[in-house]
C-alpha atoms as one frame of an Amber mdcrd trajectory, in Angstrom:
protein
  10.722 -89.993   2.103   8.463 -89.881   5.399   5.357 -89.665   2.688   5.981
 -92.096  -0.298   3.048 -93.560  -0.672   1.266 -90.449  -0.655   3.328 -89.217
  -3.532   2.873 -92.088  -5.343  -0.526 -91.810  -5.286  -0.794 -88.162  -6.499
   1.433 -89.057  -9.107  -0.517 -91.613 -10.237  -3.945 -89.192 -10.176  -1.932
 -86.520 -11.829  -1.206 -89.537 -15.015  -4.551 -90.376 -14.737  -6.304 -87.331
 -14.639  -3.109 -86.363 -18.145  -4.448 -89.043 -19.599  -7.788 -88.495 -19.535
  -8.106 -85.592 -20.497  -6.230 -86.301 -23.721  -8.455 -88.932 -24.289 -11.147
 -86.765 -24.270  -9.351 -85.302 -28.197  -9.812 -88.930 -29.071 -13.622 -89.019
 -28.308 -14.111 -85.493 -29.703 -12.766 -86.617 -32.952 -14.827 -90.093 -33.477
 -17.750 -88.338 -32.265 -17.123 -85.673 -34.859 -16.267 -87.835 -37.871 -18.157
 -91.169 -36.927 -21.602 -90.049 -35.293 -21.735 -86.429 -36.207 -20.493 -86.045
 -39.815 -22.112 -89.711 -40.864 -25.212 -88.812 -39.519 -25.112 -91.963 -37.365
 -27.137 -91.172 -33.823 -26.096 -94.641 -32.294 -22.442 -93.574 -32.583 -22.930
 -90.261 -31.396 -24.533 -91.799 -28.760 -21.988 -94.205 -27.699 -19.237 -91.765
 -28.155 -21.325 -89.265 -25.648 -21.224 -91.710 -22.891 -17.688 -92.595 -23.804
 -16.945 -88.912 -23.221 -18.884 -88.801 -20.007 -17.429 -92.034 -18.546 -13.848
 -90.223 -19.600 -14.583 -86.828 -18.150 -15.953 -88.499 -14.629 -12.801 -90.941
 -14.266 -10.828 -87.495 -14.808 -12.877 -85.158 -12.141 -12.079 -88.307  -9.884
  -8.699 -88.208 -10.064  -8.342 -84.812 -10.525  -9.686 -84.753  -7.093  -7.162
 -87.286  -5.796  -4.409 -85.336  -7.217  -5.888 -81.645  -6.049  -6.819 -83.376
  -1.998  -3.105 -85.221  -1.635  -0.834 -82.413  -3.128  -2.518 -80.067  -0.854
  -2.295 -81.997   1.644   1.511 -82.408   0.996   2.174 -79.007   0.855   0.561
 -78.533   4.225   2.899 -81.355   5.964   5.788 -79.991   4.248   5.235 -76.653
   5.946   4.656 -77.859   9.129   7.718 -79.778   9.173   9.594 -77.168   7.815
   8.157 -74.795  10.603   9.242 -77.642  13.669  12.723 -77.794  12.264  13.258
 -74.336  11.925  11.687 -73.561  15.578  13.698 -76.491  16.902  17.120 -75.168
  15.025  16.266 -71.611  16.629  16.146 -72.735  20.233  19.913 -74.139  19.620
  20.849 -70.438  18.399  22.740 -68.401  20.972  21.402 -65.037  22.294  23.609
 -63.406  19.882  22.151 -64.769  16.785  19.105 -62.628  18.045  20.872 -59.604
  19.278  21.459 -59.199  15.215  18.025 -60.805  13.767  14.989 -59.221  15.039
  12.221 -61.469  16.470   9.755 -59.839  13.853  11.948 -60.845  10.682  12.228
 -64.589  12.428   8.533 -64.868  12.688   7.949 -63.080   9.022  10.045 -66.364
   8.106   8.009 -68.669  10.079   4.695 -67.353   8.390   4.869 -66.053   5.238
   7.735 -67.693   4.113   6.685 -71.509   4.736   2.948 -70.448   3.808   4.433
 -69.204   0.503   6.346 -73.088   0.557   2.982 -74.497   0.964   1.042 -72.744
  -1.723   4.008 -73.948  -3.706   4.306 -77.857  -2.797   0.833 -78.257  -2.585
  -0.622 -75.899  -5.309   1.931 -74.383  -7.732   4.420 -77.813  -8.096   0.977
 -79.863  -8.904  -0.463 -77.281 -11.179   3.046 -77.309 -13.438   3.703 -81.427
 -13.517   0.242 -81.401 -14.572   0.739 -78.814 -17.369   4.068 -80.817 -18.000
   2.619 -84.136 -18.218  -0.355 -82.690 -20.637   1.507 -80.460 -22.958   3.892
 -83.517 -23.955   1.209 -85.761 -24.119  -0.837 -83.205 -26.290   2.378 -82.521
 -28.389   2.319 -86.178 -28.652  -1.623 -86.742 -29.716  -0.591 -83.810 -32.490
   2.295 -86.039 -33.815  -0.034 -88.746 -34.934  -3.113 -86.544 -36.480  -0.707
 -83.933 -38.379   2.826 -83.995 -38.480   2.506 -80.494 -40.189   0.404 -78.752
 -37.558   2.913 -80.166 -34.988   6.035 -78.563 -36.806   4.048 -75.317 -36.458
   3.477 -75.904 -32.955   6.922 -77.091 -32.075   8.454 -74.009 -33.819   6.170
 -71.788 -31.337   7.789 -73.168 -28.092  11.159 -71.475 -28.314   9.136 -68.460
 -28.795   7.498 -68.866 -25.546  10.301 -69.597 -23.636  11.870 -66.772 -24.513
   9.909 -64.719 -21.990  10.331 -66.981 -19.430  13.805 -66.923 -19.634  14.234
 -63.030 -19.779  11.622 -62.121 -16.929  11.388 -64.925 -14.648  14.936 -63.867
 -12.683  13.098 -60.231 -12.773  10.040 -62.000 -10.577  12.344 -64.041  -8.478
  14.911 -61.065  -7.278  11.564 -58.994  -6.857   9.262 -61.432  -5.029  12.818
 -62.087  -2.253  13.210 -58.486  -1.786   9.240 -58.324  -1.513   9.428 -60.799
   1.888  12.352 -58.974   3.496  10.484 -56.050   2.634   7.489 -57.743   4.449
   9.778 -59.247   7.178  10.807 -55.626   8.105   6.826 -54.688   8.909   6.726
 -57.879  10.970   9.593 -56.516  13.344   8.178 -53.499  12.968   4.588 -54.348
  14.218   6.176 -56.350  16.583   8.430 -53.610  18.441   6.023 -50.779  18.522
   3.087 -53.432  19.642   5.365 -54.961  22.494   6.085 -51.579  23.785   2.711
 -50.118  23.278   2.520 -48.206  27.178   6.163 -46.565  25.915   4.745 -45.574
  22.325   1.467 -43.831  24.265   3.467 -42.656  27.063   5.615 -40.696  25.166
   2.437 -39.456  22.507   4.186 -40.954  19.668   1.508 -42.880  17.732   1.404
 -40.514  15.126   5.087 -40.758  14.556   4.661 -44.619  14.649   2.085 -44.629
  11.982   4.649 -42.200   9.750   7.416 -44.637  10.193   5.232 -47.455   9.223
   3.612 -46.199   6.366   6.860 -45.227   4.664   8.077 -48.679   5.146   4.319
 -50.623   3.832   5.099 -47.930   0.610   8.806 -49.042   0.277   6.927 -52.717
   0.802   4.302 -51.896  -2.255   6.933 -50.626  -4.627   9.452 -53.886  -4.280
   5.479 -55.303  -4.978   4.717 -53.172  -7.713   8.150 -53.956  -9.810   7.158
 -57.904  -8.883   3.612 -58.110 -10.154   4.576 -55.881 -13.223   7.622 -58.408
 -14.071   5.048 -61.521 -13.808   2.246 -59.511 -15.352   4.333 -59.002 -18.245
   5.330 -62.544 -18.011   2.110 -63.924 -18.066   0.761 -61.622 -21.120   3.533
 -62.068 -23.085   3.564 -66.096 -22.873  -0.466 -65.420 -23.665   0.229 -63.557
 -26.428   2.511 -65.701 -27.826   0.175 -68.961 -27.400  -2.591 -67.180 -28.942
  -1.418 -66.349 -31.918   0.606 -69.653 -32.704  -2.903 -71.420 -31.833  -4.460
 -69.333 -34.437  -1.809 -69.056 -37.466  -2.028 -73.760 -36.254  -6.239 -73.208
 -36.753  -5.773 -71.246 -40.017  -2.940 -73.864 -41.583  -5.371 -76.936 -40.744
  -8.347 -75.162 -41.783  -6.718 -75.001 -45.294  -5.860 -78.673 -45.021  -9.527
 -79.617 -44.396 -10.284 -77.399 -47.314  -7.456 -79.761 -49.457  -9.229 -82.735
 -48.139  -5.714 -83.709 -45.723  -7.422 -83.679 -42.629 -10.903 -84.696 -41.761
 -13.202 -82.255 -39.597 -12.483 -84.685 -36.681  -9.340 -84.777 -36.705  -8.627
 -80.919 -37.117 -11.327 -80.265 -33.957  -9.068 -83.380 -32.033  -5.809 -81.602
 -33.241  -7.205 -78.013 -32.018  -8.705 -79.685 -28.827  -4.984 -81.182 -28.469
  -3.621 -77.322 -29.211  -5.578 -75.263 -26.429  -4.672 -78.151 -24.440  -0.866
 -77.567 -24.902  -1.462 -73.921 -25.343  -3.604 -73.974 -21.748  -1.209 -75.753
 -20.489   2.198 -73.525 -21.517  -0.029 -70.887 -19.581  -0.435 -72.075 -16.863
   3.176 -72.924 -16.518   3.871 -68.862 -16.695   1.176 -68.391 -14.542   2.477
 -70.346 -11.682   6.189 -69.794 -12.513   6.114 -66.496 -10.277   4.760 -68.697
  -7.656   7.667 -71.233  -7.786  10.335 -68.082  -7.830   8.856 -66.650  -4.847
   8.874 -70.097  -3.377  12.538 -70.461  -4.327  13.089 -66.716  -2.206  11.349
 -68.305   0.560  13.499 -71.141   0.825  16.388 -69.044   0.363  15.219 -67.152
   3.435  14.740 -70.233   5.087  17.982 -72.186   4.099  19.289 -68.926   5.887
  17.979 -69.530   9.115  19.088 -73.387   8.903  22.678 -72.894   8.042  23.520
 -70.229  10.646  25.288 -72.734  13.134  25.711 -72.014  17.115  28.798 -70.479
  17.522  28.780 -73.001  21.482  29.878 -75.961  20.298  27.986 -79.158  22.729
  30.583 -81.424  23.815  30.124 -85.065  24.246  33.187 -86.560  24.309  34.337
 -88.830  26.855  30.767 -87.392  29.017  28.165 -90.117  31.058  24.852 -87.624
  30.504  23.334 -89.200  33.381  21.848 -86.402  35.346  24.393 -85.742  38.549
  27.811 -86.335  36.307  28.271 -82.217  36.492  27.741 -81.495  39.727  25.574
 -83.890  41.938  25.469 -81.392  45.044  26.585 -77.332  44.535  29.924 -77.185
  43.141  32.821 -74.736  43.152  32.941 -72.311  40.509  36.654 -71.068  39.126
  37.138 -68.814  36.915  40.709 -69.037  35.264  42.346 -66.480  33.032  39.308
 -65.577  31.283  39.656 -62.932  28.290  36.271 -62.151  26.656  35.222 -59.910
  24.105  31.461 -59.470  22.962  31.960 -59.504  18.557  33.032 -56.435  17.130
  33.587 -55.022  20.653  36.472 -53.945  23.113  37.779 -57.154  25.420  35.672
 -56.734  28.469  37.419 -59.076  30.678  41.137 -59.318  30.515  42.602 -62.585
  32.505  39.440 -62.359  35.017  40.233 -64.828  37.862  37.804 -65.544  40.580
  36.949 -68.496  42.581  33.285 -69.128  44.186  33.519 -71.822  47.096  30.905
 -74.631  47.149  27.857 -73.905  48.751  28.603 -69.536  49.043  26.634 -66.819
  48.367  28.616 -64.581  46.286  27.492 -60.998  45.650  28.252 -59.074  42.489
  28.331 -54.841  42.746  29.633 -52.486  40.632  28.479 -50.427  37.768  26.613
 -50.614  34.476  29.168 -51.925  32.220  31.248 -53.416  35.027  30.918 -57.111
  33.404  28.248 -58.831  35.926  25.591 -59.942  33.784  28.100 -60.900  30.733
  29.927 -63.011  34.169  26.124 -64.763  34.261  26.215 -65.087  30.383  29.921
 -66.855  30.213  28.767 -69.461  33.179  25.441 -69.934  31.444  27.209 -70.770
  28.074  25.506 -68.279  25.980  29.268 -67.143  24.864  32.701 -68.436  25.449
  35.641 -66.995  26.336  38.298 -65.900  23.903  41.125 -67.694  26.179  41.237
 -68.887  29.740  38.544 -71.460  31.308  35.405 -72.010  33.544  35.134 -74.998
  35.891  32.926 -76.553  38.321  34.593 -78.293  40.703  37.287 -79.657  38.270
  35.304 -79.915  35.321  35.810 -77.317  32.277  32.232 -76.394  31.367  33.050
 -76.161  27.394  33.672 -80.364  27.678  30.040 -80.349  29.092  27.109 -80.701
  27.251  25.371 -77.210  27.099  21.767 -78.840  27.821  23.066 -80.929  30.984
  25.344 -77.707  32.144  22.259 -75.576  32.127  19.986 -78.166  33.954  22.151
 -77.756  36.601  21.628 -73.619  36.884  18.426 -71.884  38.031  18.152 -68.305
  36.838  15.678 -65.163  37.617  16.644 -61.559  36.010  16.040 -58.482  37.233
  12.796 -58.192  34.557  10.810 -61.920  35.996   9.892 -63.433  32.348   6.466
 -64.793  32.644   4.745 -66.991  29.442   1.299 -66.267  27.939   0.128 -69.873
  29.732  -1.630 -70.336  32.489   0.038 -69.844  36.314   0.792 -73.336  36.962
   2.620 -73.983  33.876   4.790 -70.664  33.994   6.052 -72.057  37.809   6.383
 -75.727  36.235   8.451 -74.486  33.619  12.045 -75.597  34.748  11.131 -79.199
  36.006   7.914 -80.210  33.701   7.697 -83.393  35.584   6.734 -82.040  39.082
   3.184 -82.655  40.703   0.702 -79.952  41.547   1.494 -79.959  45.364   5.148
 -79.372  44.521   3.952 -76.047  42.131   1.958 -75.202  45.372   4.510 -75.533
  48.140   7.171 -73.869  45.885   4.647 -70.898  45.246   3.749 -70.679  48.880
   7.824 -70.321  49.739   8.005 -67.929  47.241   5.139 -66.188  48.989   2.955
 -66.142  45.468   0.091 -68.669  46.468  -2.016 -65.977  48.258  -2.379 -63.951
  45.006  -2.174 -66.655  43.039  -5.668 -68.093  45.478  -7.081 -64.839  44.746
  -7.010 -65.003  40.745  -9.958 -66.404  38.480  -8.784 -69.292  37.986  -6.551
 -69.507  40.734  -3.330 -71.847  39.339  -5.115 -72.106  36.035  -5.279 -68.440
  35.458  -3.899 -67.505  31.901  -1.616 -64.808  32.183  -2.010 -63.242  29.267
   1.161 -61.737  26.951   4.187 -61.165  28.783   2.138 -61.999  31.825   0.120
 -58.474  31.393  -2.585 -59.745  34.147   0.112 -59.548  36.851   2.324 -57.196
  38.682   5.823 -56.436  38.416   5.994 -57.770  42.227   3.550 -60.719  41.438
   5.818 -62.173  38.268   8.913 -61.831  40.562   7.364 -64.022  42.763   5.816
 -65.760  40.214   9.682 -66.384  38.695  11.146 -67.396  42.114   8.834 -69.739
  42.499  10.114 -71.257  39.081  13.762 -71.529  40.368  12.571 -72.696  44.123
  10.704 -75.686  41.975  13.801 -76.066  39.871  15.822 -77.044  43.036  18.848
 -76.619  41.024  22.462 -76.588  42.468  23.673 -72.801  41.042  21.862 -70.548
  41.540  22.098 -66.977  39.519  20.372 -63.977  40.608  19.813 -60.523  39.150
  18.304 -58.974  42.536  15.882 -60.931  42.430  13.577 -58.917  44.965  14.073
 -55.401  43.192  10.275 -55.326  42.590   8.870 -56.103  45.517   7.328 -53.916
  48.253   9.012 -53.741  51.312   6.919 -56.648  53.005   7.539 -58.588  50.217
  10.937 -58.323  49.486  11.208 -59.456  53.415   9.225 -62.813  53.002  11.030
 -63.797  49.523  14.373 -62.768  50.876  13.835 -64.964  53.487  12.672 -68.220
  51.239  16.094 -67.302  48.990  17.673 -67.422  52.112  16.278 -70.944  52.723
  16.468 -71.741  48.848  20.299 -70.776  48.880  21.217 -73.213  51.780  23.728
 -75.838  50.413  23.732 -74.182  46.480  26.449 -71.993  45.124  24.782 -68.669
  44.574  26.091 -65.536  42.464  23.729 -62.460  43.110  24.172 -59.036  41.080
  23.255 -56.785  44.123  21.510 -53.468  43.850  20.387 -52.777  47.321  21.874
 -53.176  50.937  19.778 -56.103  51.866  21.069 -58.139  49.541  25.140 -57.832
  50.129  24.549 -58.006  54.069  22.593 -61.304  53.787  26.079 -62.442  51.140
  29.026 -64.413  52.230  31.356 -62.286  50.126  31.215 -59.412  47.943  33.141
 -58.855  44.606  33.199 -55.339  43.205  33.836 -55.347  39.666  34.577 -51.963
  36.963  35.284 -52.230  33.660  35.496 -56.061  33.587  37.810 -56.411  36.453
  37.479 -57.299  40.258  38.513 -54.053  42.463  37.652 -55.477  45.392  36.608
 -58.365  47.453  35.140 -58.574  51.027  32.293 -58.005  53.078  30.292 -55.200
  53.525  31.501 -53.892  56.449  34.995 -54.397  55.400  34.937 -52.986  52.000
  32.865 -50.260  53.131  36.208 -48.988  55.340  38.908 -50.326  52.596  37.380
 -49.908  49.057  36.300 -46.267  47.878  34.526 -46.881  44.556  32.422 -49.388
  46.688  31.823 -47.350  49.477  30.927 -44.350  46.965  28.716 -46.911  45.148
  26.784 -48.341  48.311  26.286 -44.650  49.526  24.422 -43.924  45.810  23.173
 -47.000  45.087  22.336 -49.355  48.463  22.082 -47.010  50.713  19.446 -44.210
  48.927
């Protein structure tokens, strides 16, 4: 355990704190029959400041046992939270085409703070209430066996309760924080497309649709907190009246002459103790069964497995063992089929020389960005292979096949950090003056010397400060600073003014010199400045050429370029 001795030593304060407490009875009682019922003021004395030594020694440890359980139940949760964020980032795309982003966060939050109230509060508060009930059972033994039949008899009684409701306030409390989760992805949707929500007027239709699901929320909530409510009066209830039936049987034995006033006040002390104690244990036991939903949500999250499998075998990682300058893509026999979905490619062959710029047109649907998907490793193929150069890219490593790819999508994806960081992003170890020259290339630095803050400039969400023009360039300059040998484009300039679009096509002309570059082409620009075009429908290639040649042979690309990069 990364935290033994920290354990340890709230074990130890927990004992200590038990076992003061419970010799508080002991003080109670000689104060009572020595000093108090004797008349004798020196004993009452010394048995007040034996009670006051006991009761400081037992706030002292109590705080011990209070600061490093807390403080336990906070590391736990941030642990918990870095492995789950670091298992996430191995998950393919796919795992979050099914699990919204909202739910994943609800589990991040709520979930491990629920964990943490658990470890550091909850777990304490019950070995405490352990350790002092069988130590007060104990104490009973020795002043009256009697009493402690009585009291032993009560305990079945009180776990009765706990066994009938506590499942209740466990199924209740999990389907309270998916209930919860759903508001998270909720929030999160409507909030992340706020300009569409307004746009369209639909706020009040928003607020509908989220109030029936924070009712559906409070009713899970309602069934919960009337389960433990229950649970918690009924284990009251049942403590109560076993402490007073115990006070009215040892009453009666003081009245015999049995017991001695001190020891009955010890043996009730002992009682509310144990009784206090069994309380406390119902109190906090809807706690722990909401912390066992958590970790069921949890445990979810860490045994869904990537369905790309990283290969190491018979692999030097040394950076340059892929593809040290830009290799040749082939694509051989590949059949694909996204889950629960028709085969998009059927035996899709297509080879990309070393060092060409390959253009991609066709359709929506036709397959190009699922092509970008399969080379990028976020799914496999069914059957058939990818290579570079010779190499299959399923024997590769996924992390050292995807250093070796720069990417920017049609939609530039821009962090909430600051400018130079965003542009840093795909080679964290470059220098300011490479950031600078890359942006410049990209044609960026001029707006980016006009900002606040110039390259220190927080961006804001999403990068909301910017334009859809300036986080295009903003994204170029990320792949230009990657200097990677593939490069994948999703027409990469479709959101630039016309000036701009000339400048950056002309540093991706420079950036694609000696790199093997696939482009998804929407406009004219784009397939004149290619080597070769592929048209692609329906997951196959229809044709392949140049622009001037498929423009006399190939009719769905002709048809296409006269709707699409030619308007």
């Amino acid at each position: 355990m990364n935290y033994r001795t920290r354990v340890v030593g709230a074990i130890v304060a927990l004992f200590t704190a038990a076992i003061a407490w419970l010799a508080l009875g002991q003080g109670i009682k000689y104060a009572i029959d020595s000093g108090f019922v004797e008349s004798a003021s020196d004993t009452l004395n010394q048995a007040t400041v034996l009670v006051l030594v006991v009761t400081v020694i037992a706030c002292i440890a109590t705080y011990a046992r209070f600061y490093l359980m807390t403080w336990l139940g906070e590391r736990v949760s941030a642990d918990i939270r870095k492995q789950v964020y670091s298992h996430l980032l191995s998950l393919p795309p796919s795992f979050f085409a099914e699990l919204r982003t909202g739910e994943v966060i609800s589990r991040f939050t709520s979930d491990t703070t629920i964990i943490q109230t658990v470890v550091g509060m909850s777990l304490s508060m019950t070995l405490r209430s352990v350790v002092t009930f069988i130590g007060a059972i104990s104490l009973m033994g020795f002043s009256s066996p009697l009493l402690t039949f009585c009291v032993i008899v009560a305990v079945p009684a009180v776990l009765v309760p706990i066994k009938v409701l506590a499942p209740q306030v466990r199924r209740f409390a999990k389907e309270s924080q998916d209930k919860v989760a759903d508001l998270g992805a909720r929030i999160d949707e409507s909030l992340h497309e706020i300009m569409t929500v307004q746009a369209y007027t639909a706020e009040e239709n928003e607020r509908m649709l989220f109030s029936k699901q924070v009712e559906a929320a409070m009713d899970v909530a309602k069934k919960r907190i009337h389960y433990r409510s229950l649970l918690i009066g009924c284990i009251m209830c049942i403590s109560m009246i076993a402490i007073i039936f115990i006070a009215w049987v040892g009453a009666r034995q003081v009245l015999n002459g049995a017991m001695t006033v001190g020891e009955l006040s010890a043996f009730l002390f002992y009682a509310v103790m144990a009784g206090g104690s069994i309380a406390t244990i119902s109190e906090v036991i809807g706690e722990v069964q909401r912390g066992v939903g958590a970790s069921e949500r949890l445990y979810e999250l860490f045994n869904t497995q990537p369905d790309i499998a990283s290969s190491v075998d018979n692999y030097n990682s040394a950076k340059g063992e892929i593809c040290a300058t830009a290799p040749q893509i082939t694509i051989n026999n590949v059949h694909f089929a996204y889950p629960n979905s028709k085969p998009l490619f059927s035996d899709l062959n297509v080879t990309i020389k070393a060092g060409e710029k390959l253009a991609l047109v066709g359709p929506s649907g036709a397959g190009k960005t699922t092509l970008f998907q399969l080379l990028l490793r976020f799914y496999d193929p069914q059957t058939g292979q990818i290579c570079f150069d010779s190499k299959a890219i399923h024997t590769m490593p996924v992390e050292a096949l995807r250093q070796h790819i720069a990417v920017v999508t049609q939609e530039p994806v821009v962090f909430a950090s600051s400018v130079v960081e965003n542009i840093r992003y795909g080679r964290p170890s470059a220098s300011d003056d490479d950031v600078v020259d890359a942006a410049k290339q990209a044609f960026a630095h001029e707006f980016i010397d006009n900002l606040d803050e110039r390259y220190n400039t927080q961006l804001g969400e999403r990068g909301v400060k910017l334009s859809g023009g300036q986080k295009q360039r903003i994204a170029i300059a990320r792949a230009i600073l990657a200097n990677r040998p593939i490069l994948l484009l999703d027409e990469a300039t479709s959101a630039l003014d016309a000036m701009s679009e000339r400048m950056v096509q002309q540093a991706i002309d420079k950036l694609m010199q000696g790199k093997t570059s696939i482009v998804i082409a929407h406009r004219l620009a784009t397939v004149q400045h290619a080597d070769r075009i592929l048209v692609m429908d329906k997951g196959q290639v229809v044709g392949v050429g140049t622009h001037a040649s498929l423009m006399k042979s190939d009719t769905l690309y002709r048809e296409y370029a006269e709707l699409q990069l030619l308007s």
